[in-house]
PDB file of N, H, CA, C and O in Angstrom:
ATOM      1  N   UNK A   1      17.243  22.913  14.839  1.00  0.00           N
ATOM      2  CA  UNK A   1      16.629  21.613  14.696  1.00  0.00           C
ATOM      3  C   UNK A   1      15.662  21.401  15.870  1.00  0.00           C
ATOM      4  O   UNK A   1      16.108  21.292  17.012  1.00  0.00           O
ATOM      5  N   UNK A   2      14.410  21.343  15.622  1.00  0.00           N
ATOM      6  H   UNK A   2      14.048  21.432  14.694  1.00  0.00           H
ATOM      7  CA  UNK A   2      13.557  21.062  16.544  1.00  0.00           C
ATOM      8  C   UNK A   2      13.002  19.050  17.044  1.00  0.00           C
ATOM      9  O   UNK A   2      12.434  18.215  16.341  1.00  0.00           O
ATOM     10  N   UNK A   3      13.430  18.967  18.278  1.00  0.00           N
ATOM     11  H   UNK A   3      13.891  19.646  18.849  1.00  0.00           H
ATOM     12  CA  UNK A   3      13.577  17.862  19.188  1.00  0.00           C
ATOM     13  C   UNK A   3      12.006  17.384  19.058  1.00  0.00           C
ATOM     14  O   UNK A   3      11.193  18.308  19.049  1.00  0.00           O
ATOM     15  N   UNK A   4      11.585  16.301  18.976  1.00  0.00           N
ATOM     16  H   UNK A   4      12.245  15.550  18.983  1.00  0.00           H
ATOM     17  CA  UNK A   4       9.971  15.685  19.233  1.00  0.00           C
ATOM     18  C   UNK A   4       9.684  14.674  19.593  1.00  0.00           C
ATOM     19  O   UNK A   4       8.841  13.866  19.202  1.00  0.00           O
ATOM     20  N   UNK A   5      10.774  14.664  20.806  1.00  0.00           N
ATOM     21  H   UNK A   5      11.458  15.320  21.123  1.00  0.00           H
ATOM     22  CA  UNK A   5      10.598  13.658  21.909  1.00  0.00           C
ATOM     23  C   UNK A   5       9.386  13.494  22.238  1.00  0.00           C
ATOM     24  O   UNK A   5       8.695  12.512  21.971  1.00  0.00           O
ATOM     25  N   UNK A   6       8.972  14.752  23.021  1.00  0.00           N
ATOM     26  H   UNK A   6       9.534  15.550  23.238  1.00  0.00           H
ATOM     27  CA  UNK A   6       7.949  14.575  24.142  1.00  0.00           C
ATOM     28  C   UNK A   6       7.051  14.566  23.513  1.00  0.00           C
ATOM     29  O   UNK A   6       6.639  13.422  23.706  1.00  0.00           O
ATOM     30  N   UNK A   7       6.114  15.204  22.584  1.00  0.00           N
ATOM     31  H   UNK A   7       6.448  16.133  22.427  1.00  0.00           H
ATOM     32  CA  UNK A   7       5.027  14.588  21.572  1.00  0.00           C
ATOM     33  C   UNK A   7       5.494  13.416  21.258  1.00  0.00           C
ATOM     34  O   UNK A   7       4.486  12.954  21.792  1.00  0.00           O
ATOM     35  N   UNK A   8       5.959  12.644  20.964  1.00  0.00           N
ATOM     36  H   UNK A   8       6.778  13.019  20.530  1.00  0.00           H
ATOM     37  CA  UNK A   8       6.254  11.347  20.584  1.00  0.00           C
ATOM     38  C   UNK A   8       6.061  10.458  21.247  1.00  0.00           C
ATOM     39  O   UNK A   8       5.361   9.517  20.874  1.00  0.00           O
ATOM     40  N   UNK A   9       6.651  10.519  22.454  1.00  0.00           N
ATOM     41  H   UNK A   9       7.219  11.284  22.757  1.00  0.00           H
ATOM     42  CA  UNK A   9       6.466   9.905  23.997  1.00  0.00           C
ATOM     43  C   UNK A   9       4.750   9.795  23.690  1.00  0.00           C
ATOM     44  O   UNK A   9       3.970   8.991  23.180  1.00  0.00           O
ATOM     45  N   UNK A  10       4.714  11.023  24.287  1.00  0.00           N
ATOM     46  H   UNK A  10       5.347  11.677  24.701  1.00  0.00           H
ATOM     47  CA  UNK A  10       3.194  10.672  24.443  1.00  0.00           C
ATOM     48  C   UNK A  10       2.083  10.434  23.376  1.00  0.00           C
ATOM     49  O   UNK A  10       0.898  10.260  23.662  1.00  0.00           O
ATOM     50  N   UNK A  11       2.632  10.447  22.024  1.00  0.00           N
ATOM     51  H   UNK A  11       3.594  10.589  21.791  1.00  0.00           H
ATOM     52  CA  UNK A  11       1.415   9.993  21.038  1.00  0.00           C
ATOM     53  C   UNK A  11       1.625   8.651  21.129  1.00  0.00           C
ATOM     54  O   UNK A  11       0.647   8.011  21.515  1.00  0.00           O
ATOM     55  N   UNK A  12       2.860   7.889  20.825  1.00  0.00           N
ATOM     56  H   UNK A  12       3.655   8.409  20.511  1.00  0.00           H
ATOM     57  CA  UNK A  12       3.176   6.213  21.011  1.00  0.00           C
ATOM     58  C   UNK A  12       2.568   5.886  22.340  1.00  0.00           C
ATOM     59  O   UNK A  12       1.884   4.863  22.299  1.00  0.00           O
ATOM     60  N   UNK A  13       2.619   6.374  23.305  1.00  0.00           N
ATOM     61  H   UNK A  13       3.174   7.205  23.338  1.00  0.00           H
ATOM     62  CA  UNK A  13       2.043   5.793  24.844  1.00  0.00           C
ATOM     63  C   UNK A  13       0.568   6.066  24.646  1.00  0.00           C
ATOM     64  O   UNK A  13      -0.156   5.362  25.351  1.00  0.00           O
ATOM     65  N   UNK A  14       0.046   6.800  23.965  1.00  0.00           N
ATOM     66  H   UNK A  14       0.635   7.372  23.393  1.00  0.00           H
ATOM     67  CA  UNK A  14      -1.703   6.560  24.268  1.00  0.00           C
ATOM     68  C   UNK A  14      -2.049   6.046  22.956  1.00  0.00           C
ATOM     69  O   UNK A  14      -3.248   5.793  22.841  1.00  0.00           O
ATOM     70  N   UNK A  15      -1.078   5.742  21.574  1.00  0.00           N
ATOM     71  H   UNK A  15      -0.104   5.948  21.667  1.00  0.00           H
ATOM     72  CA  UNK A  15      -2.026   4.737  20.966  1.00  0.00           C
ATOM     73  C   UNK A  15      -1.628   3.235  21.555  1.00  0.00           C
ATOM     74  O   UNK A  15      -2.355   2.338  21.128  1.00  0.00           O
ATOM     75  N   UNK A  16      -0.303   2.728  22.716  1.00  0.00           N
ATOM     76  H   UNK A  16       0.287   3.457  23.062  1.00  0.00           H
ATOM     77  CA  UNK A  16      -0.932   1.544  22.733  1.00  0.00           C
ATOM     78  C   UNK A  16      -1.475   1.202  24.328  1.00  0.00           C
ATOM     79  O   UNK A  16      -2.348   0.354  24.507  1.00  0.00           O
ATOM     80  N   UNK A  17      -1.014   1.768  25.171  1.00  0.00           N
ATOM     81  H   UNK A  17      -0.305   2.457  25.025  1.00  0.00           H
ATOM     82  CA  UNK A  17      -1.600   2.078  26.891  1.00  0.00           C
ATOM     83  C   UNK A  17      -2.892   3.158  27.129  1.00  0.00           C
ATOM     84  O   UNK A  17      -3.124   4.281  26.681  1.00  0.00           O
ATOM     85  N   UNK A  18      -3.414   2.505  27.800  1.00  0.00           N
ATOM     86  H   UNK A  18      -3.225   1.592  28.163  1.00  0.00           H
ATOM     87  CA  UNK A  18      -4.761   3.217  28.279  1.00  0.00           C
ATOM     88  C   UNK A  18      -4.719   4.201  29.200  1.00  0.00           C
ATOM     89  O   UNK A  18      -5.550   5.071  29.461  1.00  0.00           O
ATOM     90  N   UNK A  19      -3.379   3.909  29.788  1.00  0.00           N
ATOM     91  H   UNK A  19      -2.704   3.202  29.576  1.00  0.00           H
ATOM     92  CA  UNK A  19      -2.898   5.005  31.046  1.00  0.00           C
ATOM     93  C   UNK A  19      -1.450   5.601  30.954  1.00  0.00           C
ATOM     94  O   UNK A  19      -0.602   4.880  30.427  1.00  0.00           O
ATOM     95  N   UNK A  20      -1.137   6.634  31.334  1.00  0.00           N
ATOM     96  H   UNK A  20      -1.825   7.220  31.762  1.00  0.00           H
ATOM     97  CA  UNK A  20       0.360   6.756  31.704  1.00  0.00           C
ATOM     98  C   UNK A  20       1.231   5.863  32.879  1.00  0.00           C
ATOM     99  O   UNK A  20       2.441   5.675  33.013  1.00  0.00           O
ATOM    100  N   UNK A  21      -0.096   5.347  33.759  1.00  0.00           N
ATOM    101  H   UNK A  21      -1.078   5.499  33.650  1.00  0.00           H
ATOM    102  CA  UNK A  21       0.591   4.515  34.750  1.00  0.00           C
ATOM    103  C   UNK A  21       0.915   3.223  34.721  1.00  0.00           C
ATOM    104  O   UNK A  21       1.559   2.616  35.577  1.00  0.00           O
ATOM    105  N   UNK A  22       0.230   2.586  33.213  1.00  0.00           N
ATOM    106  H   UNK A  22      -0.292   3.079  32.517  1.00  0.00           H
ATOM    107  CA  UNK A  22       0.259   1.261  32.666  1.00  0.00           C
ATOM    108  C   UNK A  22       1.568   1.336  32.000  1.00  0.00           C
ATOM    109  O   UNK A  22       2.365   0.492  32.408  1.00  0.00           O
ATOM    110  N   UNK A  23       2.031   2.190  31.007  1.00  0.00           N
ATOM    111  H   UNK A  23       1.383   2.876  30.675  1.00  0.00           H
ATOM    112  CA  UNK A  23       3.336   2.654  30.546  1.00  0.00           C
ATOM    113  C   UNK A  23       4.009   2.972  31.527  1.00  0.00           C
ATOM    114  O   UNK A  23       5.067   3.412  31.077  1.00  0.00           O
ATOM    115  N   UNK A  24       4.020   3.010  32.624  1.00  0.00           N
ATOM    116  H   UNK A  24       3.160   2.653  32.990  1.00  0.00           H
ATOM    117  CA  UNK A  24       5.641   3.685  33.538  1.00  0.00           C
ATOM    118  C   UNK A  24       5.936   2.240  33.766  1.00  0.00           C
ATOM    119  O   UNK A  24       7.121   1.914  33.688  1.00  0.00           O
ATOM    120  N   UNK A  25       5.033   1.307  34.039  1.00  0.00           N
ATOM    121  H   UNK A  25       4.071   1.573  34.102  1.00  0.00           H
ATOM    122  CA  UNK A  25       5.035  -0.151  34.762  1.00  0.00           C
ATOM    123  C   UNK A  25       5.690  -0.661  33.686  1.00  0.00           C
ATOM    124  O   UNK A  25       6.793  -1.205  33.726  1.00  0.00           O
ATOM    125  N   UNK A  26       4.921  -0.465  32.591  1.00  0.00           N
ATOM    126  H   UNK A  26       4.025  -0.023  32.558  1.00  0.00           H
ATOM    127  CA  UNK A  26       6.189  -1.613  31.775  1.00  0.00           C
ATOM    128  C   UNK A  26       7.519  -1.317  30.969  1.00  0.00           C
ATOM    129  O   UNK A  26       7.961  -2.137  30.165  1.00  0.00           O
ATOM    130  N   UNK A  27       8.345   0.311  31.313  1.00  0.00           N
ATOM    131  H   UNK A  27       7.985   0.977  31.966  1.00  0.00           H
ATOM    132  CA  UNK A  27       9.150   0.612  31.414  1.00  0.00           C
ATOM    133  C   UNK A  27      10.354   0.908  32.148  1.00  0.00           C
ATOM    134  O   UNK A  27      11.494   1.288  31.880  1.00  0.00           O
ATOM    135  N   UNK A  28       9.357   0.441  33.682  1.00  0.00           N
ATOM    136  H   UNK A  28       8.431   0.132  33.900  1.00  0.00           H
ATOM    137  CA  UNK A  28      10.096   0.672  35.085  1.00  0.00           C
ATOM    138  C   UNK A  28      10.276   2.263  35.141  1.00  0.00           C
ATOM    139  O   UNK A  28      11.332   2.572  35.693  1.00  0.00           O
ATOM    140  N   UNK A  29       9.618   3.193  34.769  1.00  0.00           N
ATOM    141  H   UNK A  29       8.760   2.942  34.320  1.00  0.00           H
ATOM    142  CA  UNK A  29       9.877   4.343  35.131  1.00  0.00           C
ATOM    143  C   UNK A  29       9.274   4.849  35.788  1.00  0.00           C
ATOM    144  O   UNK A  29       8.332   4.978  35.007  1.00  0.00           O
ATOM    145  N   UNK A  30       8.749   5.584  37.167  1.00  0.00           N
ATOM    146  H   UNK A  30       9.515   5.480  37.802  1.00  0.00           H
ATOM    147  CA  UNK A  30       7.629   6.353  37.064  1.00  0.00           C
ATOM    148  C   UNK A  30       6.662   7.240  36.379  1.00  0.00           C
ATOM    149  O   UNK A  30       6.751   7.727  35.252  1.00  0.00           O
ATOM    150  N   UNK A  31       5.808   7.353  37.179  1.00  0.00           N
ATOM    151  H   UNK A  31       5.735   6.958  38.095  1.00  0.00           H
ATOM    152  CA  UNK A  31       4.387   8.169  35.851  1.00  0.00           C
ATOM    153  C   UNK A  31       4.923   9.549  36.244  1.00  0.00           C
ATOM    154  O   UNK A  31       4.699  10.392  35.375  1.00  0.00           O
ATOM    155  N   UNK A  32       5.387   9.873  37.014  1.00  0.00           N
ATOM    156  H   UNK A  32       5.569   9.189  37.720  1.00  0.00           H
ATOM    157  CA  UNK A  32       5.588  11.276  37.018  1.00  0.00           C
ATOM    158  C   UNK A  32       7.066  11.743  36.626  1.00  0.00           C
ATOM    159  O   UNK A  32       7.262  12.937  36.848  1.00  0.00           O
ATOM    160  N   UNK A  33       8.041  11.104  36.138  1.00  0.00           N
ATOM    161  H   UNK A  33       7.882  10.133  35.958  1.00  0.00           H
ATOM    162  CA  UNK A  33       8.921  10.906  35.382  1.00  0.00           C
ATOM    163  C   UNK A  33       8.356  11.155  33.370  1.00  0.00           C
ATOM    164  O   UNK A  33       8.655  11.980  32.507  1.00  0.00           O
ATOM    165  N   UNK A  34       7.686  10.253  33.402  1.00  0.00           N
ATOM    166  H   UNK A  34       7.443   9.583  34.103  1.00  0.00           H
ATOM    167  CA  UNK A  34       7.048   9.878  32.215  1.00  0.00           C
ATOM    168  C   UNK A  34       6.293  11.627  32.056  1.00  0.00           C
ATOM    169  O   UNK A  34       6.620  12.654  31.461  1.00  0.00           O
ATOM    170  N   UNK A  35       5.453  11.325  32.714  1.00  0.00           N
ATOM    171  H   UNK A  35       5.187  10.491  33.198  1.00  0.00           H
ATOM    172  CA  UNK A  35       4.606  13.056  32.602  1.00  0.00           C
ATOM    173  C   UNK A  35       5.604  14.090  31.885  1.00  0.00           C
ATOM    174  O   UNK A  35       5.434  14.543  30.753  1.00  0.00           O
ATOM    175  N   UNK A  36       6.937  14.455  32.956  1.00  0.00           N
ATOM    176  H   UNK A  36       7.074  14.087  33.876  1.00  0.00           H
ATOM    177  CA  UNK A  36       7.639  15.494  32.760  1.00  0.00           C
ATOM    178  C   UNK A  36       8.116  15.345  31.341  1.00  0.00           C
ATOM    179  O   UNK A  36       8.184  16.253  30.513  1.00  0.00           O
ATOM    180  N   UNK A  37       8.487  13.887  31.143  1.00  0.00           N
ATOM    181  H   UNK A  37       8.432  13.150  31.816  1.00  0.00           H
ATOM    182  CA  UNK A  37       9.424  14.071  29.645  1.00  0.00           C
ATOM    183  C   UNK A  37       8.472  14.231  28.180  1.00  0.00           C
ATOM    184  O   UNK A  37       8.822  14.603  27.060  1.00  0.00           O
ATOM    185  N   UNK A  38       6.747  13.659  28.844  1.00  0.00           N
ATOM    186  H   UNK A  38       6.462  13.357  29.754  1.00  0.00           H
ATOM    187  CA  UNK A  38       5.586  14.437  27.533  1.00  0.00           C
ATOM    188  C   UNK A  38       5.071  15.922  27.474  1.00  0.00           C
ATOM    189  O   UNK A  38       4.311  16.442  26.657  1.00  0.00           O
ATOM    190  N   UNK A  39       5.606  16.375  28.407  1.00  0.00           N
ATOM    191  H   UNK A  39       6.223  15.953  29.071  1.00  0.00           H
ATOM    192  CA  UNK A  39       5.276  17.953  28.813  1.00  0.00           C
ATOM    193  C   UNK A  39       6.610  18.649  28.754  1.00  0.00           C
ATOM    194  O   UNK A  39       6.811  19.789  29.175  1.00  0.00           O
ATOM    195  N   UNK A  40       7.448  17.911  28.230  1.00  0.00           N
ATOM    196  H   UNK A  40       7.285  16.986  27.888  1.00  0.00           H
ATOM    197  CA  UNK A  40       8.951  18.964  28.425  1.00  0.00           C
ATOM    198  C   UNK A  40       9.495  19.496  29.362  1.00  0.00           C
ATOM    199  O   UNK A  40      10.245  20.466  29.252  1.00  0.00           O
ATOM    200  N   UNK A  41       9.226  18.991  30.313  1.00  0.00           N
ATOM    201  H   UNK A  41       8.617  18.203  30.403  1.00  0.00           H
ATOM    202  CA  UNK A  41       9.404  19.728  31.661  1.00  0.00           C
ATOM    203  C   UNK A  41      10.852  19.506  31.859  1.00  0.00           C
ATOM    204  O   UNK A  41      11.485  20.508  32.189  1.00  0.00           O
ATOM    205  N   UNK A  42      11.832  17.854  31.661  1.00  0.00           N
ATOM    206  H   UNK A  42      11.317  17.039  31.393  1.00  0.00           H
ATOM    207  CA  UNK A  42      12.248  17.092  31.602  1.00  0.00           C
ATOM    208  C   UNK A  42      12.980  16.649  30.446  1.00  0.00           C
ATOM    209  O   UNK A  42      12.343  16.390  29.425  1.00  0.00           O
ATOM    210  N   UNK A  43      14.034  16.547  30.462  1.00  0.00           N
ATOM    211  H   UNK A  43      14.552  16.757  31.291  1.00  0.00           H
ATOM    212  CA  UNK A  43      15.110  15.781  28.814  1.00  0.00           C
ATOM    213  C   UNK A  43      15.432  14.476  29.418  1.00  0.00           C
ATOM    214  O   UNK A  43      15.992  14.542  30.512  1.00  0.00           O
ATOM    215  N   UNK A  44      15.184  13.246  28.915  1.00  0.00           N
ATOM    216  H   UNK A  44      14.729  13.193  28.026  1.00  0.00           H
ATOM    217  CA  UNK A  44      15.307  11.915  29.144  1.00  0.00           C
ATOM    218  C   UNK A  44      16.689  11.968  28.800  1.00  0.00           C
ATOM    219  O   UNK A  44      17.082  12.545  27.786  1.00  0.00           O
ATOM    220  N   UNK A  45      17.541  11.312  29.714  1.00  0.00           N
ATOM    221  H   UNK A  45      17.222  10.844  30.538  1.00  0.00           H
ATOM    222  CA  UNK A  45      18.650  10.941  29.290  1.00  0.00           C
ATOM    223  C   UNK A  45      18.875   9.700  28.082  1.00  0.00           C
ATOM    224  O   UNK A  45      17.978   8.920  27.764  1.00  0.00           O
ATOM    225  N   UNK A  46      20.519   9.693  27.378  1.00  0.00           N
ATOM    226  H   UNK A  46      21.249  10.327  27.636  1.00  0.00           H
ATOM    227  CA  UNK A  46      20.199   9.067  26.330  1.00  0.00           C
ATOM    228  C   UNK A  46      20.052   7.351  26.713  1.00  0.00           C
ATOM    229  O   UNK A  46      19.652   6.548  25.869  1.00  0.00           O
ATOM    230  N   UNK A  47      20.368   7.026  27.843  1.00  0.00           N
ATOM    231  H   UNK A  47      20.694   7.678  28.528  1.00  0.00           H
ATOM    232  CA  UNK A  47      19.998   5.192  27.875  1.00  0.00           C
ATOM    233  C   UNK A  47      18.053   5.257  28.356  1.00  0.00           C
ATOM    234  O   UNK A  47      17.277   4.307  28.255  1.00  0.00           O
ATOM    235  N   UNK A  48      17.780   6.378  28.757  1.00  0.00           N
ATOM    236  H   UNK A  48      18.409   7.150  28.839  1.00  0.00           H
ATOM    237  CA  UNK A  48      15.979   6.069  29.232  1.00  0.00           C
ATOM    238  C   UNK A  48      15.330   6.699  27.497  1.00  0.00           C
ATOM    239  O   UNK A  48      14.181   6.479  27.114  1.00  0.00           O
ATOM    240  N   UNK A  49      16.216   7.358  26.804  1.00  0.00           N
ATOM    241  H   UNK A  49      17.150   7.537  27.115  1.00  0.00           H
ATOM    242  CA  UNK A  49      15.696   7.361  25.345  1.00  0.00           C
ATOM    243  C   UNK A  49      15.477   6.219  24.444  1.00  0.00           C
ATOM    244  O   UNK A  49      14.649   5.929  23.581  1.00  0.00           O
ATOM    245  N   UNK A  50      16.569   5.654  24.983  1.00  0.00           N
ATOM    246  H   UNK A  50      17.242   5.890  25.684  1.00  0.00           H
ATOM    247  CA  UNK A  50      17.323   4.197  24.260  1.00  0.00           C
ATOM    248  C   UNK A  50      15.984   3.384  24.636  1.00  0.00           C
ATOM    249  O   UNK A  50      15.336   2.929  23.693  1.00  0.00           O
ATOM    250  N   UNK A  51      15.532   3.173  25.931  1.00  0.00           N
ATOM    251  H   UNK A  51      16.058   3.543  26.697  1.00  0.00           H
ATOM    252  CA  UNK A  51      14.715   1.949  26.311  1.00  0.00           C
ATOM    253  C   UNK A  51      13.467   2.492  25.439  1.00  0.00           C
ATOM    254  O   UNK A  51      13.146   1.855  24.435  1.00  0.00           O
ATOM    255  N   UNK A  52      12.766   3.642  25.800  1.00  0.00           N
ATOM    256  H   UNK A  52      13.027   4.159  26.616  1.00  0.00           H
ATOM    257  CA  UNK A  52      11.914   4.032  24.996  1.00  0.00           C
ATOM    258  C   UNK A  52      11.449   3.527  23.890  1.00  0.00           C
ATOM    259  O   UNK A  52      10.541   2.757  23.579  1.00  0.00           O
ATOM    260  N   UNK A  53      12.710   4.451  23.073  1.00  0.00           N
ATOM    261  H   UNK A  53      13.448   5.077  23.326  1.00  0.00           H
ATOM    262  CA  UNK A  53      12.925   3.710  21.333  1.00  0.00           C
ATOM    263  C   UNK A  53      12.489   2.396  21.373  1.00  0.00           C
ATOM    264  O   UNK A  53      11.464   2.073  20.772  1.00  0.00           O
ATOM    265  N   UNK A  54      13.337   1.359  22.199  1.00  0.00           N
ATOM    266  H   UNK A  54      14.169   1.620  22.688  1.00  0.00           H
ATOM    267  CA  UNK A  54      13.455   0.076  22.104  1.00  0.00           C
ATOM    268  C   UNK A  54      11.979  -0.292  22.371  1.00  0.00           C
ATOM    269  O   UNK A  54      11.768  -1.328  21.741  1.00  0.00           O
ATOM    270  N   UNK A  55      11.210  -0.023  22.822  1.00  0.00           N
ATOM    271  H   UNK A  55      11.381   0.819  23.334  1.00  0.00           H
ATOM    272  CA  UNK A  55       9.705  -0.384  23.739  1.00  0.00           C
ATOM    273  C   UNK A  55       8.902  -0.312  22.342  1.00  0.00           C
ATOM    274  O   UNK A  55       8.093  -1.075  21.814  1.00  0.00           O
ATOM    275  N   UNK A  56       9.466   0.928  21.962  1.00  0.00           N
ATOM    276  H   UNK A  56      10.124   1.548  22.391  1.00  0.00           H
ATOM    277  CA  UNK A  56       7.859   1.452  20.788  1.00  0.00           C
ATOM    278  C   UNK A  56       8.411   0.950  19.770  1.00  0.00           C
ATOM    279  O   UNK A  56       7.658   1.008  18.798  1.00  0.00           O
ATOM    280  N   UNK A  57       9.864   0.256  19.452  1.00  0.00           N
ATOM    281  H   UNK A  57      10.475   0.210  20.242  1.00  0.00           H
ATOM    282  CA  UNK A  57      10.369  -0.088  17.910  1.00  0.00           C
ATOM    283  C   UNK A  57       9.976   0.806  16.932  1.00  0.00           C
ATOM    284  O   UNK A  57       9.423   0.708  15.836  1.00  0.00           O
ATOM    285  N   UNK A  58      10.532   1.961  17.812  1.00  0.00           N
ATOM    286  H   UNK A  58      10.981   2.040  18.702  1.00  0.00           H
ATOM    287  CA  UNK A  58      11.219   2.897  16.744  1.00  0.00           C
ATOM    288  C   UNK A  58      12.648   3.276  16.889  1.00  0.00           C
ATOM    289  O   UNK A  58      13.068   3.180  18.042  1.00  0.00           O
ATOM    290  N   UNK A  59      13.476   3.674  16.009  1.00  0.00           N
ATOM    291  H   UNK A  59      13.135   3.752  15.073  1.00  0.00           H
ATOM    292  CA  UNK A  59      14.599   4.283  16.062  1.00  0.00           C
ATOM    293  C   UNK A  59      14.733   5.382  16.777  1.00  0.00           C
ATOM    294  O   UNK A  59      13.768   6.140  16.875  1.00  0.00           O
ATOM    295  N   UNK A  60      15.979   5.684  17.425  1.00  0.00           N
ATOM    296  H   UNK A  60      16.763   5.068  17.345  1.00  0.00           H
ATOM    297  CA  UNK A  60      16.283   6.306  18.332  1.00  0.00           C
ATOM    298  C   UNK A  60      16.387   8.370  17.800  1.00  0.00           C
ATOM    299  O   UNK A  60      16.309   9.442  18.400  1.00  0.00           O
ATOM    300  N   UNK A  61      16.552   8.008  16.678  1.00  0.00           N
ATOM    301  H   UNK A  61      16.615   7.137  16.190  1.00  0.00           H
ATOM    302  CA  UNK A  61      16.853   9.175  15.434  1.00  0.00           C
ATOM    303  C   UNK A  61      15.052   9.375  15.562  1.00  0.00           C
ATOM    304  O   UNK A  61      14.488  10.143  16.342  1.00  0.00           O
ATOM    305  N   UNK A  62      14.600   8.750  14.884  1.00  0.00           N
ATOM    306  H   UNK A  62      15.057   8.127  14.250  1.00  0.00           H
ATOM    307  CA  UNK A  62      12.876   8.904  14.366  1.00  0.00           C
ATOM    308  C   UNK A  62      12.307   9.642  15.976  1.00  0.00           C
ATOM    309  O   UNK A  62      11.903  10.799  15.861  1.00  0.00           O
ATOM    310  N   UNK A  63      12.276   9.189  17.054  1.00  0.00           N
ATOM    311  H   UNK A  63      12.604   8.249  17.148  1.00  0.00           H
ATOM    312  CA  UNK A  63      12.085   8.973  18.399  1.00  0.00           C
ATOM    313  C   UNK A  63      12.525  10.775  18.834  1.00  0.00           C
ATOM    314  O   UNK A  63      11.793  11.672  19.251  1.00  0.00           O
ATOM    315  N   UNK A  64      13.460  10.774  18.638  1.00  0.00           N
ATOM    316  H   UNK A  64      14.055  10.045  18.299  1.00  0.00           H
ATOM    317  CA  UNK A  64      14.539  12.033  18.695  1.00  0.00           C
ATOM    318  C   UNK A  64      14.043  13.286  17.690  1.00  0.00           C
ATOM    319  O   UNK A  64      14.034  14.442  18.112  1.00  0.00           O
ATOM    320  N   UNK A  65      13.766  13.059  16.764  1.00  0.00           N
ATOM    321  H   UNK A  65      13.774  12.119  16.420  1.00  0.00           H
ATOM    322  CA  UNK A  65      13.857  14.197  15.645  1.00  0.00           C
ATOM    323  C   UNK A  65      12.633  14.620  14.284  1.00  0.00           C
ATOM    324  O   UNK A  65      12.475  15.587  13.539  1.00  0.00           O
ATOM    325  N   UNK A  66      11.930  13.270  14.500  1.00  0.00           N
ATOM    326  H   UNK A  66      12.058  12.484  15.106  1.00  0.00           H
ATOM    327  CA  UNK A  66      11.037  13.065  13.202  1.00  0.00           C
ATOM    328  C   UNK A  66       9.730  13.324  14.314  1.00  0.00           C
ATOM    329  O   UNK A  66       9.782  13.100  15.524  1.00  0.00           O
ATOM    330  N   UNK A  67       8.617  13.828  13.589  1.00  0.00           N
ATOM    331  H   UNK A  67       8.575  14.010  12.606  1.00  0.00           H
ATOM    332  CA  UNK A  67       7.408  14.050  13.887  1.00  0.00           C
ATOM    333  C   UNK A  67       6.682  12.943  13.720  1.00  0.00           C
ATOM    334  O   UNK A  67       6.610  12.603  12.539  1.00  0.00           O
ATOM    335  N   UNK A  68       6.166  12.316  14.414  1.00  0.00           N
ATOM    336  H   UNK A  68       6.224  12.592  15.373  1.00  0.00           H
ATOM    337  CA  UNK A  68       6.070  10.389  14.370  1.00  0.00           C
ATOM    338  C   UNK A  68       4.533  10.288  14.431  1.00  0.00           C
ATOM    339  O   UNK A  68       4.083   9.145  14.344  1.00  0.00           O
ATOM    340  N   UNK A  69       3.305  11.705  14.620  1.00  0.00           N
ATOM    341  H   UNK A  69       3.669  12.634  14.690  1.00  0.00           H
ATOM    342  CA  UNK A  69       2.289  11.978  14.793  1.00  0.00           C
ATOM    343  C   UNK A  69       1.753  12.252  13.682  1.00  0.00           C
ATOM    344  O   UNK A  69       0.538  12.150  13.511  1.00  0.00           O
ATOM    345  N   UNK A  70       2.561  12.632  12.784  1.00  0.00           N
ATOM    346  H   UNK A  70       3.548  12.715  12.923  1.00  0.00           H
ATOM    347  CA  UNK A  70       1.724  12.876  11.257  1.00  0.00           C
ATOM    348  C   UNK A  70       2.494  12.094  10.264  1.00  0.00           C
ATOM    349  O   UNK A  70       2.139  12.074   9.086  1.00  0.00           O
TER     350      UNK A  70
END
């Protein structure tokens, strides 16, 4: 089963933020936090998945597993 977090992360963060550093601010995360988990560098734990989900109102499943880019 292939994971599509981190494309996800980052397709939801640049259709509605202009920056990655505008999105860390209104998640309380850092941008270089944020970076690692759109580049895979990084696996978000499941409560910084949770806020995520919750931010972009998507499900945590969809967020997690579904290709949310096409």
């Amino acid at each position: 089963m292939k994971l599509h977090y981190a494309n996800n992360i980052k397709w939801l963060r640049m259709k509605l933020y202009s920056s990655r550093d505008e999105f860390s601010h209104a998640i309380e995360m850092s941008e270089n936090t944020i970076k690692a988990y759109e580049n895979g560098y990084r696996t978000p734990v499941i409560d910084k998945l949770v806020i995520i989900a919750l931010h972009f109102g998507v499900s945590l499943d969809d967020l997690v597993f579904k290709d949310l880019t096409k």
